[in-house]
C-alpha positions in Angstrom: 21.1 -4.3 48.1 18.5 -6.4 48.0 15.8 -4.6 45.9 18.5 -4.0 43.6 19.6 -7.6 42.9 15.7 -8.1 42.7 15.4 -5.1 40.6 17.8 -6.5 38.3 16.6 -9.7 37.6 13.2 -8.8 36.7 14.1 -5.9 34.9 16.5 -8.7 32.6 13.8 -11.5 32.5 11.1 -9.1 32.0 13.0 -7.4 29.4 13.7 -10.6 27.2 10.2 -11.7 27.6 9.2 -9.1 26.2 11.4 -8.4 23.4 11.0 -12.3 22.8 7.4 -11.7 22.5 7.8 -8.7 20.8 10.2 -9.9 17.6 7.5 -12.9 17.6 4.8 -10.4 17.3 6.9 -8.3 14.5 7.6 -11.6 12.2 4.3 -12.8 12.7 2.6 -9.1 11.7 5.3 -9.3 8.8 4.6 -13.1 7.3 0.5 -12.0 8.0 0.7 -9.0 5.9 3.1 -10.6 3.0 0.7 -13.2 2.8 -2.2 -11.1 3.3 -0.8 -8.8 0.4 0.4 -11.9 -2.0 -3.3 -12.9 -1.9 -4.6 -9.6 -2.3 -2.6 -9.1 -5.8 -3.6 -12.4 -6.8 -7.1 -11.5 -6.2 -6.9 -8.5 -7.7 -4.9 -10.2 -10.8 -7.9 -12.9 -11.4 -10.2 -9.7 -11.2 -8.6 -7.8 -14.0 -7.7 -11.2 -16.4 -11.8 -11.5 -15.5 -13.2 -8.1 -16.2 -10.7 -8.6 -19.1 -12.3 -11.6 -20.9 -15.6 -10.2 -20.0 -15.0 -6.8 -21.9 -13.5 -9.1 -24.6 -16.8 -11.6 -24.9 -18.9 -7.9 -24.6 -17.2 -6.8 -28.2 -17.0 -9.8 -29.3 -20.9 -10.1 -28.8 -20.8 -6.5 -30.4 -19.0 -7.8 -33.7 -21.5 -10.9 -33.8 -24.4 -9.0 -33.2 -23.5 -6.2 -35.9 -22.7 -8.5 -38.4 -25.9 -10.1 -37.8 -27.5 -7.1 -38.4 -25.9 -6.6 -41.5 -26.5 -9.5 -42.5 -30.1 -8.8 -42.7 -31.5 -9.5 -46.2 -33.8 -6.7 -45.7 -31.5 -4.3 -45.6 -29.3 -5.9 -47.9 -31.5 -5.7 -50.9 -32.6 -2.3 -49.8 -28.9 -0.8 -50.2 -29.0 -2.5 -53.3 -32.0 -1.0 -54.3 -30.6 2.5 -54.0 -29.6 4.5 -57.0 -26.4 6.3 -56.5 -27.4 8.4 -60.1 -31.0 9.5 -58.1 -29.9 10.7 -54.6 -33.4 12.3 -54.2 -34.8 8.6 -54.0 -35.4 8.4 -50.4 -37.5 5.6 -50.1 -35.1 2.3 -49.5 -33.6 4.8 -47.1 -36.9 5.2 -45.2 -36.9 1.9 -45.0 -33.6 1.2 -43.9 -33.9 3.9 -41.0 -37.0 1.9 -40.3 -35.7 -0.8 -39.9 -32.6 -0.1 -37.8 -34.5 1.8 -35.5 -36.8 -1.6 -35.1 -33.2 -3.5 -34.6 -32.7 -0.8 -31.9 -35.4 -1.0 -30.0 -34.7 -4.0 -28.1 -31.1 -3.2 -27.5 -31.2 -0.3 -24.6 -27.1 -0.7 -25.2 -27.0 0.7 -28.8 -27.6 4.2 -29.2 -27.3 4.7 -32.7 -27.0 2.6 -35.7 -26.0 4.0 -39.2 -24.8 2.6 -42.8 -22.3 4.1 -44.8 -22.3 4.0 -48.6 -18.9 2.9 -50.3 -17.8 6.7 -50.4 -18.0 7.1 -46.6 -21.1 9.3 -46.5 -23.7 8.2 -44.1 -27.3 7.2 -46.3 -29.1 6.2 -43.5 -29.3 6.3 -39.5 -31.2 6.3 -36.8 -30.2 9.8 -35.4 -31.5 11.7 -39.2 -28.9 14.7 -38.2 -25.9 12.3 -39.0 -27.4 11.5 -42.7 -25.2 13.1 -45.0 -22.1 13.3 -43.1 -18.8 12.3 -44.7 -17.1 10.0 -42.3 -14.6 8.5 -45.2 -11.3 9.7 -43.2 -12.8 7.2 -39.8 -10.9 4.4 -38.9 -14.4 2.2 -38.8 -15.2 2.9 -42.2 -11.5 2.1 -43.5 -11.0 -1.0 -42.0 -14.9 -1.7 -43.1 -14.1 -1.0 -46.7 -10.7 -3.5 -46.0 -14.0 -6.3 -45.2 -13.1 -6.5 -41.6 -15.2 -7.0 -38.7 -14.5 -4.9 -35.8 -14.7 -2.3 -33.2 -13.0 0.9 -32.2 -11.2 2.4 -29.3 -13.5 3.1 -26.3 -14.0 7.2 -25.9 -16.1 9.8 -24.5 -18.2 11.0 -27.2 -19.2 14.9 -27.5 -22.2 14.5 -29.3 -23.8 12.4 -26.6 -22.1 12.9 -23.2 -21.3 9.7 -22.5 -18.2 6.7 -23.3 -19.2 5.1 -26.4 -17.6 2.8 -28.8 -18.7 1.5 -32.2 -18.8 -1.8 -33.9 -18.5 -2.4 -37.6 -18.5 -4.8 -40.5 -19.0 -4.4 -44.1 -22.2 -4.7 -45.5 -21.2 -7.6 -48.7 -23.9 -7.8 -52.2 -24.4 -11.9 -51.7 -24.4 -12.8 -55.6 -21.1 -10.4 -56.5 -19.6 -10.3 -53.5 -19.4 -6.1 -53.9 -19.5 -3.6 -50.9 -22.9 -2.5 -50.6 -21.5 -0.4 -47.4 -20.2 -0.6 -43.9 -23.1 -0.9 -41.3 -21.6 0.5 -37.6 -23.3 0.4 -34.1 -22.6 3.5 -31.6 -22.7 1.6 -28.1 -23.1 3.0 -25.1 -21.3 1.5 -22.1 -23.4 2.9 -19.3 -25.5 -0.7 -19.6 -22.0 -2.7 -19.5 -20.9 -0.5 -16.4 -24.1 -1.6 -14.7 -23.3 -5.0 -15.5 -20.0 -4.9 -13.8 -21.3 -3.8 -10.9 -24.1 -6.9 -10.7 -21.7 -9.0 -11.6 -18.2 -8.6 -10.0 -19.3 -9.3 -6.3 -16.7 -6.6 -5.0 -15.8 -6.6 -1.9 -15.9 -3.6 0.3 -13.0 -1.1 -0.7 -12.6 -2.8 -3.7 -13.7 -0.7 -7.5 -12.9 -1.7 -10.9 -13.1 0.9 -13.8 -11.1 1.9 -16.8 -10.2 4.9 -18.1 -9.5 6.2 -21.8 -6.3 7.9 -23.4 -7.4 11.4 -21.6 -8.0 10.2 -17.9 -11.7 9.9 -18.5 -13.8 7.3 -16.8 -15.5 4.5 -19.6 -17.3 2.0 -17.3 -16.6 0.7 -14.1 -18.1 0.2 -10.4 -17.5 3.5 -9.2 -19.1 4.8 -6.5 -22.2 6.9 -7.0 -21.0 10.8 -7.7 -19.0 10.0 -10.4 -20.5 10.4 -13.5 -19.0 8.4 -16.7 -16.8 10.5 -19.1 -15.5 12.6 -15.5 -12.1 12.8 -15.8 -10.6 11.5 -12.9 -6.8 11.7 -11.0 -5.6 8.4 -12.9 -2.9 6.4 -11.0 0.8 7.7 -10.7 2.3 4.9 -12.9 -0.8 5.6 -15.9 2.1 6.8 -18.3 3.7 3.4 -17.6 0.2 1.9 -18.7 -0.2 4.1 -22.1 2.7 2.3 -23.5 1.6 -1.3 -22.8 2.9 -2.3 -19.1 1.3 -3.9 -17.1 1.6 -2.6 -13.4 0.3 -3.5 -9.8 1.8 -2.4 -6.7 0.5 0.4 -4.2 -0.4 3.8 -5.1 -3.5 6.5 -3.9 -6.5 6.4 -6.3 -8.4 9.0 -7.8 -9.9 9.6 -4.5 -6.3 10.2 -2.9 -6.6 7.2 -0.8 -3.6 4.7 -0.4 -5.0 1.3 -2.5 -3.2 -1.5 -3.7 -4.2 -1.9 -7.7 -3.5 -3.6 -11.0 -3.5 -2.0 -13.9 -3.5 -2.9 -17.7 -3.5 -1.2 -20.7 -6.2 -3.0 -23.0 -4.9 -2.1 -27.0 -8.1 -3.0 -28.4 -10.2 -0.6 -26.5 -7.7 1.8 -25.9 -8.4 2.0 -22.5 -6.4 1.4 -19.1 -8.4 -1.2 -16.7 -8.0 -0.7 -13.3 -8.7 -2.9 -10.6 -8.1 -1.8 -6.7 -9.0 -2.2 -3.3 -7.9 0.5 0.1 -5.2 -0.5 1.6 -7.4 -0.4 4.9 -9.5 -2.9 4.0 -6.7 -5.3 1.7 -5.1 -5.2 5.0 -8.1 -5.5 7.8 -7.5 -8.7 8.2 -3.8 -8.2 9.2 -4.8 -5.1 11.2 -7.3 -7.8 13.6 -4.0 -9.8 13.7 -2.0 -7.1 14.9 -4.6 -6.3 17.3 -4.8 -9.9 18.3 -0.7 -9.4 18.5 -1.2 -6.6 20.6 -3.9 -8.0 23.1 -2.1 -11.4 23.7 1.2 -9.8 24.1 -0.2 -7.2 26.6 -1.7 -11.0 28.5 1.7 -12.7 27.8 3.2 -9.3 29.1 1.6 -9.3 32.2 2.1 -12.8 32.9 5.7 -12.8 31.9 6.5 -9.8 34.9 4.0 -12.2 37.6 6.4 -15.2 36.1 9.8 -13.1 36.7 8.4 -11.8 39.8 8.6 -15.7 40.9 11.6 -16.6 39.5 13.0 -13.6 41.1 11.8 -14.7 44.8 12.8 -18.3 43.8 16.2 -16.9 43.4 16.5 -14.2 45.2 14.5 -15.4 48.4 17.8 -18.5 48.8 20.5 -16.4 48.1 19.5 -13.8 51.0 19.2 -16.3 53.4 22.3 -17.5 52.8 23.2 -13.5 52.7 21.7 -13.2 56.4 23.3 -16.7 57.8 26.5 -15.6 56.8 25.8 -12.3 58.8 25.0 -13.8 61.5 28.1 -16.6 61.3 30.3 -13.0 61.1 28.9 -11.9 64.3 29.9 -15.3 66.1 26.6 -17.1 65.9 28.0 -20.5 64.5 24.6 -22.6 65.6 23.5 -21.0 62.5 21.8 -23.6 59.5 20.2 -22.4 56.4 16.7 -24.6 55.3 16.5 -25.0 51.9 15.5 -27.7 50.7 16.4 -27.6 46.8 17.9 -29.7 44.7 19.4 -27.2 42.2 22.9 -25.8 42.8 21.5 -23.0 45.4 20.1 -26.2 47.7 23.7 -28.0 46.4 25.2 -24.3 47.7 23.0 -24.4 50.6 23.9 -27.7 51.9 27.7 -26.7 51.9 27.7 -23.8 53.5 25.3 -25.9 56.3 28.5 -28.6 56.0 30.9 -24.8 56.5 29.2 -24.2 59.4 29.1 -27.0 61.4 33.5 -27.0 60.3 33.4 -24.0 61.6 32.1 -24.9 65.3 33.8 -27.8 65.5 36.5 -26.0 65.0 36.0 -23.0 67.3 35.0 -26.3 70.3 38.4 -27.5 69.4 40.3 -24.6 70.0 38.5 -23.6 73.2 39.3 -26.9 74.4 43.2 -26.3 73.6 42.8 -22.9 75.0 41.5 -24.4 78.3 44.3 -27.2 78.7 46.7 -24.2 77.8 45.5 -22.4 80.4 45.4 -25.2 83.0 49.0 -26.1 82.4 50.2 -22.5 82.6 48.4 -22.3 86.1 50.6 -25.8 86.5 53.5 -24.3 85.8 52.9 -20.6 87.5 52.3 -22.7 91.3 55.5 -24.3 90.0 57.8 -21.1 89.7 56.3 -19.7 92.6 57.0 -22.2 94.8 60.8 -22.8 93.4 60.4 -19.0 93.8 59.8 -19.0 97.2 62.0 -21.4 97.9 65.1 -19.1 96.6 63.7 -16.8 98.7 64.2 -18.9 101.7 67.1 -19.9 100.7 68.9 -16.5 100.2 67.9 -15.7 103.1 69.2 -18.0 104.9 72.5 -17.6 103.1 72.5 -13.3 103.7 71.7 -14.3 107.2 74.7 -16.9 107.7 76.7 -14.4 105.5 75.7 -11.9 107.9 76.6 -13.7 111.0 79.8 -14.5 109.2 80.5 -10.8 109.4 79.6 -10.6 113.0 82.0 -13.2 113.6 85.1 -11.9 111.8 84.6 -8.5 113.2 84.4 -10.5 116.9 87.5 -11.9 116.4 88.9 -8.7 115.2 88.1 -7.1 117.9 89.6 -10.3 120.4 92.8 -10.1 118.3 93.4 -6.6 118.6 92.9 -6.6 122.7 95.1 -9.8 122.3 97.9 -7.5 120.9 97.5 -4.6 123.0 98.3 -7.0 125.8 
């Protein structure tokens, strides 16, 4: 009985200790992580609007840096030198070539520069294959001929293995305002990529890259292996990308690990920018508070059963006291007083079953005293009865003995009146 009663208690204070520790351990994990995770997208948000504006200042260096180019008066009045009527006069076109491949040497980003005439065909580049080539039907040259400034899509070109884009701007006579040509810049982004990873300061887990139309990679931080133009696993939600939306949430990356990501669908470039970080580090922070969680409410565990285990004897301990007093009260022992000295409603309990008690012997005193002057009186009256007792004793005697000589007598004078009579 009494390991059970003890049994029970700690096994209910221990119980909603725990589970009180436990539900504070689960909201606090939970408000960690959301928090954790809120500042983790807004991180990753600042990243992308970042990497954004940088890839946006990049071609927009592009467009100020071809137009500059095109701007050159050297080149200018070479074009206009040229004789469409003599295509077999090659020299301005010697020294256009030499001259762009002077305006390339300093810029280990450009890998090719080349003018187009009015008709689309190229008249001068700095890869010589590429002279002659009609490239009338491109977009560049179109929106060229249409005196805009520009660049294209971002893509992996065949020709030289690697994501490229070109910049563009019409190359304007200065007195007649005619279209000498369209001067364009084939960039390479390998340089740009490189800058990314200088320049983003990612933290561990976290990569940044962007992919074109086909799933192939265009620039980004990622990690050595992976080879720009590799097509790579894009994210589960990249058809949600292609048409413009912009997504963030958690999904596995190319590498097929769980990340949380942003993703955004540039239209300029044509390209999806993605910027993500594992899940296992995002979260690492909230995983050392969960293990903090864990140790303290193993501590607060232990110390929570030690704490029941006293509040268990502090309650237990009075109550079989009073258990074994009252035994002992049963068996007849009524000196019996319980000490404890509380002043909570087991001392309050205590003091009146003490107050019980002593009732109870005063009691029992009282009616052994009555059972003594009972028995006293019943002696009284027993010597009483027996003497009134023995007195009728005497008495009929005496009477059976007078009755008896009575008899005597009568049959006496019988006997004299019957010898009278015979006389």
């Amino acid at each position: 009985m009494r390991s059970t009663l003890a049994v029970k208690l700690g096994v209910i204070f221990s119980a909603l200790l725990i589970f009180g520790f436990g539900a504070m351990g689960v909201v606090t994990y939970q408000s960690s992580k959301q928090v954790m995770e809120n500042c983790a997208f807004k991180r990753l948000h600042c990243r992308s609007k970042a990497l954004e504006c940088r890839l946006e200042s990049f071609c927009c260096a592009r467009k100020a840096d071809i137009k500059s180019k095109a701007t050159s008066i050297y080149i200018r009045s070479r074009l206009e030198q040229l004789d469409e009527k003599d295509p077999d006069s090659r020299i301005p076109v010697k020294e256009i070539i030499k001259r762009l491949r002077q305006m390339m040497r300093d810029e280990p980003r450009t890998i090719e520069l080349f003018i187009l005439n009015s008709d689309g065909q190229v008249i001068a580049s700095t890869d010589e294959i590429e002279v002659g080539r009609a490239k009338s039907d491109r977009r560049y040259f179109i929106k060229g001929r249409e005196s805009i400034t520009g660049i294209t899509e971002i893509y992996h070109s065949p020709a030289y293995n690697k994501p490229t884009m070109l910049a563009f701007t019409p190359v304007i006579q200065e007195e007649s305002g005619d279209l000498l040509g369209v001067a364009v810049e084939r960039i390479s982004l390998r340089e740009f990529s490189r800058t990314i990873k200088e320049e983003c300061a990612l933290v561990e887990g976290e990569e940044v890259y962007a992919l074109d139309k086909k799933g192939g990679l265009v620039f980004g931080s990622i990690v050595p292996g992976v080879s720009l133009g590799k097509k790579l696993r894009s994210p589960e939600t990249m058809e949600d990308i292609l048409i413009g939306k912009c997504i963030k949430g958690a999904y596995k990356s190319y590498k097929g690990i769980p990340v949380i990501g942003e993703c955004r669908w540039l239209a300029e470039e044509q390209c999806a920018l993605i910027v993500e970080q594992e899940e296992k580090e995002a979260f690492a922070p909230v995983h050392k508070i969960a293990n903090w969680i864990f140790i303290i409410g193993v501590i607060l565990t232990f110390l929570a059963v030690v704490f029941t285990a006293i509040i268990v004897k502090h309650l237990v301990s009075p109550v079989l006291k009073l258990k074994d007093a009252a035994d002992r009260i049963a068996s007849g022992d009524l000196d019996t007083a319980v000490d404890i000295r509380t002043k909570d409603e087991i001392g309050i309990l205590a003091d009146s079953f003490n107050r019980m008690a002593r009732d109870l012997k005063a009691s029992r005193q009282k009616l052994e005293g009555w059972a003594k002057a009972l028995e006293l009186k019943v002696r009284e009256r027993t010597l009483e009865l027996r003497e009134k007792l023995e007195e009728l004793e005497k008495f009929n005697k005496l009477s059976v003995d007078r009755e008896l000589k009575m008899m005597e007598l009568k049959k006496e004078i019988e006997r004299l009146k019957n010898k009278v009579d015979e006389k």
